[in-house]
Every structure is written in C-alpha cells, then in structure tokens.
C-alpha positions in Angstrom: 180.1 149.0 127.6 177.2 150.9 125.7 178.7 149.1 122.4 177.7 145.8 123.6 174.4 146.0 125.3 173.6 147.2 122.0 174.8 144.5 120.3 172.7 141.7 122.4 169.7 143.7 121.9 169.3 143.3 118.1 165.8 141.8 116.6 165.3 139.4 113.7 166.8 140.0 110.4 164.7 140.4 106.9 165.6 136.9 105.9 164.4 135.3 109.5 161.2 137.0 109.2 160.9 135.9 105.6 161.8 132.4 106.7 158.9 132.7 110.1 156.7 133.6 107.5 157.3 131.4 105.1 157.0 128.4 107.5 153.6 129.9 108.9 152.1 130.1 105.5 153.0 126.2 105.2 151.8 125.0 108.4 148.4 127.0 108.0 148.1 125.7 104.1 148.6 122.1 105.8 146.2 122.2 108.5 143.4 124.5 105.6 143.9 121.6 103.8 143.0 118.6 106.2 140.0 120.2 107.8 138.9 120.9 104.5 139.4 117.2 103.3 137.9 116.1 107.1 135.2 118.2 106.4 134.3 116.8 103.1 134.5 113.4 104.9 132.5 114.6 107.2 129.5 115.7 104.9 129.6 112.5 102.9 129.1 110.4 105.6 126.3 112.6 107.0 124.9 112.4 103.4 125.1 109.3 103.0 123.0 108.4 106.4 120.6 110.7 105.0 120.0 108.6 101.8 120.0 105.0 104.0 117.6 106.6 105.9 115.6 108.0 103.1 116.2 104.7 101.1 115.4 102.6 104.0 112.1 104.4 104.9 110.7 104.4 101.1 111.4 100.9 100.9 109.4 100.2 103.7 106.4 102.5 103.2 105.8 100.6 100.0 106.4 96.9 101.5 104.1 98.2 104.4 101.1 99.1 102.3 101.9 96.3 99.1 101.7 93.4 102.2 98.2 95.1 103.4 96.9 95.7 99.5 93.8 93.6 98.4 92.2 93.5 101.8 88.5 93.2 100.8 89.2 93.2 97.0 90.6 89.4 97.3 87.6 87.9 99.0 86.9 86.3 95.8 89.5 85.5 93.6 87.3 85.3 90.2 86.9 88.9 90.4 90.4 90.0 89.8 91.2 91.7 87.3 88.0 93.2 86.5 87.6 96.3 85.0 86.0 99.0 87.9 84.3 102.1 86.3 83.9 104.9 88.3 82.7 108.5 87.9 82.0 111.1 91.6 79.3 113.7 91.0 77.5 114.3 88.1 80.1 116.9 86.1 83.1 114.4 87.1 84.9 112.3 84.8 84.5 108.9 84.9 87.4 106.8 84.7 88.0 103.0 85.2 90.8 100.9 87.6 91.6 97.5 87.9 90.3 95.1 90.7 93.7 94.2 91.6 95.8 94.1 95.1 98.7 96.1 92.8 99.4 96.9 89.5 102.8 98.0 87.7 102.6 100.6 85.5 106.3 99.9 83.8 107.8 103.4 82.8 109.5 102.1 79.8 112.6 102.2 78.8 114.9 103.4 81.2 112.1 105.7 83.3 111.3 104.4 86.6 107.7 102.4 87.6 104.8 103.5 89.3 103.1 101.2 91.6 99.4 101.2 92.2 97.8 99.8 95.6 94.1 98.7 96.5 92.6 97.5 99.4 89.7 98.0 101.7 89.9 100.3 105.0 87.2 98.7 106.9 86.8 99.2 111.3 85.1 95.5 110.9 85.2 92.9 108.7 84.8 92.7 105.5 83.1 90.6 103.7 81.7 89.5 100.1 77.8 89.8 99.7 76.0 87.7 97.2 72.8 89.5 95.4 69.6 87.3 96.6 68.2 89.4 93.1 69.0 91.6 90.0 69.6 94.9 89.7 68.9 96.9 86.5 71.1 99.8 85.5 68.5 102.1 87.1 68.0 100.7 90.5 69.0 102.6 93.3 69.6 99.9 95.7 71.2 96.1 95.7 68.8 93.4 97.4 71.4 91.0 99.2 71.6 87.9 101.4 73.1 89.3 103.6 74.5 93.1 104.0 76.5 92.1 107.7 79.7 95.3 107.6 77.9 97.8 105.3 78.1 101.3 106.6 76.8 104.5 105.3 79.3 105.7 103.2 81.2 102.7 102.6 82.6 102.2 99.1 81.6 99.2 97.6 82.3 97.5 94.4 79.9 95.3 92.1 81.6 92.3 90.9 79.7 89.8 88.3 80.0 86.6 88.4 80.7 86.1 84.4 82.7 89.1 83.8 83.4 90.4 79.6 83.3 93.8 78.0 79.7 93.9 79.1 79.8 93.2 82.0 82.0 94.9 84.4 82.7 95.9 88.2 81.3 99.6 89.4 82.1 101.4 92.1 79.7 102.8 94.8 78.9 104.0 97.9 76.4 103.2 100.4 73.3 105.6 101.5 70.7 105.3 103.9 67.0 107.6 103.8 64.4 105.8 105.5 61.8 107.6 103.3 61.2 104.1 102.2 62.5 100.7 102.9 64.3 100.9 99.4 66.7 103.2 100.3 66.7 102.4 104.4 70.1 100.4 104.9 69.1 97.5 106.2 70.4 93.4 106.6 69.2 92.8 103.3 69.0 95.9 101.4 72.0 98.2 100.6 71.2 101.4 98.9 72.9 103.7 96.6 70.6 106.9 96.2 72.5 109.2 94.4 72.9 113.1 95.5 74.9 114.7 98.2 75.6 111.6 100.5 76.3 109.8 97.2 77.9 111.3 94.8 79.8 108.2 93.1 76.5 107.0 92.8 76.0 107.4 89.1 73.8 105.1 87.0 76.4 105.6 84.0 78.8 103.5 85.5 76.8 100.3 85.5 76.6 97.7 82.7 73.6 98.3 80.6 72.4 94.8 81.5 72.4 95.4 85.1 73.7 92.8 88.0 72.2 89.5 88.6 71.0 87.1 91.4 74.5 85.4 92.6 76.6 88.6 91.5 78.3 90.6 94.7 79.4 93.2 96.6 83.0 94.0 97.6 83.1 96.0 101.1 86.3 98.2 100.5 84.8 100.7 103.7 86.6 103.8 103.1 88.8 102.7 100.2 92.3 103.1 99.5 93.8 103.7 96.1 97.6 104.7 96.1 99.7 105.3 93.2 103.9 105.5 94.1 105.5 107.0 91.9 109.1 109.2 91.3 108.5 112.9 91.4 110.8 114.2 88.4 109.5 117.6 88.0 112.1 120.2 88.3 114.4 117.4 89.2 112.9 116.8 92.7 113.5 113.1 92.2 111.3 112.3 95.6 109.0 109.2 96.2 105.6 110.8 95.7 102.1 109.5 96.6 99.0 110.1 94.8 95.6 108.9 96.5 92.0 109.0 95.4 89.7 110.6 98.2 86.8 109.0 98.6 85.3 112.3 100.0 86.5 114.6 97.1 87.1 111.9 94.4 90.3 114.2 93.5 93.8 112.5 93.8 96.1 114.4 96.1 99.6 113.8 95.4 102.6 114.6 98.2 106.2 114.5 98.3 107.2 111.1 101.1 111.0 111.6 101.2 113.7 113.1 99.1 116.6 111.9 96.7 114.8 108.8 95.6 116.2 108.3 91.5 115.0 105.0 90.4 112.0 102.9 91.3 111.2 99.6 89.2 109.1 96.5 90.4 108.5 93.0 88.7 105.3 90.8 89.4 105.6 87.3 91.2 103.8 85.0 89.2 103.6 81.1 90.7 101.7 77.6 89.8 99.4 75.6 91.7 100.7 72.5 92.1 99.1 69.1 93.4 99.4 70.1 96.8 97.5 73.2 96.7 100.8 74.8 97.5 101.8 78.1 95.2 105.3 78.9 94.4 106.7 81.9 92.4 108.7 80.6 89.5 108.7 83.6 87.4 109.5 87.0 87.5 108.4 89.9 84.7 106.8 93.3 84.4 103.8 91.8 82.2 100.5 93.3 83.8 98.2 90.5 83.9 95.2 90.3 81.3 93.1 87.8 82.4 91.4 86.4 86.0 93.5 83.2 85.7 96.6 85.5 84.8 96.7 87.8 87.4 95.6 84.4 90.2 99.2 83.9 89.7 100.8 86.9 91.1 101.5 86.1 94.6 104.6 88.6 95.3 105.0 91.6 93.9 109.6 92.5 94.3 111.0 95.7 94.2 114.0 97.8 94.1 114.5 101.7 94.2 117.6 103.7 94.4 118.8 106.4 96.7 120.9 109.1 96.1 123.7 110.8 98.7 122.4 114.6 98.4 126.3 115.4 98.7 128.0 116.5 95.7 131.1 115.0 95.4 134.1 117.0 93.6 135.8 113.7 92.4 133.5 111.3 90.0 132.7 108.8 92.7 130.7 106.8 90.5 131.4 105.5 87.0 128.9 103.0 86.5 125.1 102.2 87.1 123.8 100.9 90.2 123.3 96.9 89.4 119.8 95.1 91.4 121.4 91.7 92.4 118.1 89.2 91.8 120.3 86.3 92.9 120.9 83.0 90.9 117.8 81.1 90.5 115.1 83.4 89.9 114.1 83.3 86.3 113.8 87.1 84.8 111.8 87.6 81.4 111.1 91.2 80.5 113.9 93.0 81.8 117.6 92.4 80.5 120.1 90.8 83.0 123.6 90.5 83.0 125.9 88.1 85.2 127.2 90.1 88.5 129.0 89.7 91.3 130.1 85.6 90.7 127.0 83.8 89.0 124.4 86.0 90.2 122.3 88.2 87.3 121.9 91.4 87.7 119.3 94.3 86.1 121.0 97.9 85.2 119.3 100.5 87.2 119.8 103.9 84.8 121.1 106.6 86.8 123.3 108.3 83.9 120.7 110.5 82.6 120.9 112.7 85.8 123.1 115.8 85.6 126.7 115.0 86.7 125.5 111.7 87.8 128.9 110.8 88.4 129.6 113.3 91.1 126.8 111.3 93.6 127.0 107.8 95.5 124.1 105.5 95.3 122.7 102.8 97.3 120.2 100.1 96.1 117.2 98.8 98.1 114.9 95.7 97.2 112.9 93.2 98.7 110.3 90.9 98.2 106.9 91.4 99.1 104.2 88.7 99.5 100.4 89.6 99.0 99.2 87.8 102.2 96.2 88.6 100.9 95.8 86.6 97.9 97.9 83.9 99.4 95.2 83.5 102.2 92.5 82.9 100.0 94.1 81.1 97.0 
C-alpha cells in the first residue's frame, strides 16, 4: 500500500523540465520579438507625425509672411529693385539690401536656399510720399507734400525717381524736436535728426547728390526684414530665422522647428499681356537685376523637406526626395527629370547627411502669390 502512494506522487522528470523550459524560452523570444517590432512601428509613426507637423508648420510660416512681404515697399513699382544703404549708429557698419518683397539667395550646388522677406509693419496705412523739394546729403529733414502715416520712429526708405549707381534708396527713421519747425514732425515736414532717437540716421548713407523734388518716401513703420534659412551647424538641420531689429539694428537669429533638411525656392516671373492681366510663365532661381526684371516676379514657389527624427535599423530610403513641379510649368536653372508619368521633377539632395538612408522624408511645396505686387501691377 505504501509502494503505491509513492508511486502516484512522483514529480516531473529532467527531460519534462528541459522540454517546459525549452518551450517557455520560445514563447517569451516570440512575444520579445513582436513588441519589439510593434514598438518600432510604433515610434515611426509617432516620428513621422512629428516631421508632418514640423514640415507642415515651416511651410506655412514662410507662405504666411512671403503672401504679406512688400507691404509698403510695393507702393510704387519703379522702385524695386533698388539698392537700400543702411548703416545704425555712428560705429556700425553700413550695409546695403534690396528693395524687394523677397529675394532668393540660391545656396548653390546641392546646399539649400535662404529666403529674404520685406515689408512694412505699419498700425495705419501706408502710403508713398512725394518730396514737394530737394534734399542735400546733409539735410536733416525731407520737405513733402504730404507726410499723412509718419510716426516717430518709423523707418522709412528714400526712393529716387531715376535710380543708377548714384543714385540710390536709404534707409531712415523718423524724429521729432520741436526746437525748430525743421525737425518738428509735422504734415509737411518729416525729420531725420540724428542721435539717440535716430540712430540709422546717418548722412553717409545718402547719395552725394542728395534727393530731388518728385523723389519719395516709403513708410515701412516698424520694418520687417527676415532671412529663412537651414540651420546646419552641428547638424541641427532646423528652419532658422534671422531678423534685423529696428531697435538694435543687430540680426537675431532663432531656431522655428526641428528636422527641416532641404529648403530651395524658384521665382515666378509672368508677362503683361494686352489685357493688363499677368501670368507666370516661367520659373528660375535668377535674382532679378533690373526694375523691369524683378516687375515680373509675381509668385515666389517653394519646397523644403522634412525629416522623421526616427532612426530606422533597415535603409528605408534609397533614393532622393523628387519636388513634383507638374507638367506645364517651364523650369530653367534647375535640372529636371521626368517623374511619376509625364510630370518633371527637381532632385532634392538628401545623401550628404550621415546614414541618410536610415531616415524617411516627406516633401512640402506650394505656391505663393505676392498679393502685394499683384495689387498694384
């Protein structure tokens, strides 16, 4: 009887616990591995919203400011293009920008762009203001017809009429000391005193020949000048901003979001035809040299790329990201190829990145009007 209560009361044998184990080990290896290929899932897809929204919000930053560019710097088309000196506070540097609602400074090459913005920040309107007189180099005020918008501290620009290496546009900004009705803002007198309250107020930057009567004044209130641009230092690859301070005259430059790679942009240059009516029928990266040159860009079209901040064990991506500029859009400047069907197609360089393969990618573009010049073409 003893005998076989001890025989049903026996455990498992070596080889059944091997074989438990065995099938444990297996079981645990499967599920290890499916989380860990879920997970992966998991953070590409999270990365990847990250870049559409990083890619999405860049895009529309620039299309937001390009669409409001050349507010108050369009009033009067003959003064595009025109060279504006500049120099804040006696030990500053002068330097010179373009009177122009955006300007493409192509990276050549491969290298991405960097797109430069203008327009006036006014609270009123703004609005072109004819000399009723000249002004000499030396003159601390401009005697107009009328100085309706003009603030104290307003930046303004002098445009002349006939525009050549002589004469050229200079910045300014408006003062007011009633010591005498010379420097007293008034409706027909706008002064620029230099000192503390105007320190871009520097003689240097006007032509030696001075202004005449019929020249003007561009209101650009407190002005904006923003350069975009791809941060590349260190490999941050983020769409930066730089923009002049009208208060410091420094440029401060900041980081806008992350993971941006590639930024390129292509002027939209149209005719007149008989109709008045302007149509963009060409598309390059040629910065515009003359008045009647750059009265043709009416659209300024863009495309950046945006990078998945996931690293990817596998090589996800074995090609460059292609910017699909449709069929009938004629391209001269940048090469094309022919992409998906009969469209053509422009090679956005993404291969010089470390393991650039080991990323995904996403291409955003649009096409921006300037409203501004469009309205008073």
């Amino acid at each position: 009887m003893k005998l076989t209560q001890r025989a049903g009361q026996r455990g498992f044998t070596l080889v059944e616990l091997m074989i438990g184990l065995l099938l444990g080990m297996l079981t645990v290896l499967v599920i290890s591995q499916v989380l860990a290929v879920a997970e992966g899932k998991k953070r590409s897809v999270a990365m990847g919203s990250d870049a559409q929204v990083n890619g999405a919000m860049s895009l529309y930053t620039l299309q937001r400011d390009i669409e409001m560019s050349g507010y108050g710097a369009t009033s009067s088309l003959d003064a595009l293009g025109c060279p504006v000196k500049a120099k804040f506070d006696v030990s500053g540097s002068p330097f010179t920008f373009t009177l122009a609602p955006v300007v493409i400074n192509d990276g050549g090459g491969d290298a991405p762009d960097s797109i430069t913005v203008l327009r006036g920040r006014t609270s009123g309107f703004s609005a072109p203001m004819a000399l009723s007189g000249a002004h000499t180099a030396t003159d601390n005020h401009f005697t107009v017809v009328s100085s309706f918008g003009a603030v104290v501290n307003n930046m303004m620009i002098a445009v002349p009429k006939l525009q050549g290496a002589s004469n050229w546009c200079s910045l300014f900004n408006v003062t007011s000391d009633t010591a005498s009705p010379a420097t007293t803002l008034s409706p027909t007198v706008v002064p620029h005193v230099a000192g503390t309250s105007g320190k871009w107020n520097q003689n240097s930057v006007f032509p030696p020949s001075g202004y005449v009567k019929d020249d003007y004044l561009l209101n650009m209130g407190s002005m904006v000048l923003r350069t975009y641009s791809i941060n590349t230092v260190n490999n941050a690859n983020n769409l930066q901003v730089s923009e002049l301070s009208p208060v410091t005259g420094v440029n401060a430059s900041q980081d806008l979001y992350p993971q941006i790679i590639n930024l390129q942009a292509l002027y939209g240059k149209g005719t007149l035809d008989a109709s008045g009516n302007i149509a963009v029928d060409t598309y390059d990266n040629i910065t515009p040299l003359t008045n009647a040159d750059w009265q043709r860009v009416v659209a300024i079209r863009i495309a950046l790329v945006a990078r998945s901040n996931q690293f990817e064990k596998d090589e996800v991506t074995q090609a460059n990201p292609l910017w699909d500029v449709g069929t009938s859009a004629t391209i001269t400047g940048p090469t094309t190829t022919t992409c998906n069907g009969t469209s053509k197609c422009i090679t956005l360089k993404v291969d010089g990145l470390d393991q650039w393969k080991h990323y995904r990618y996403k291409v955003y573009d649009t096409i921006v009007p300037l409203r501004n010049v469009l309205w008073n073409s």
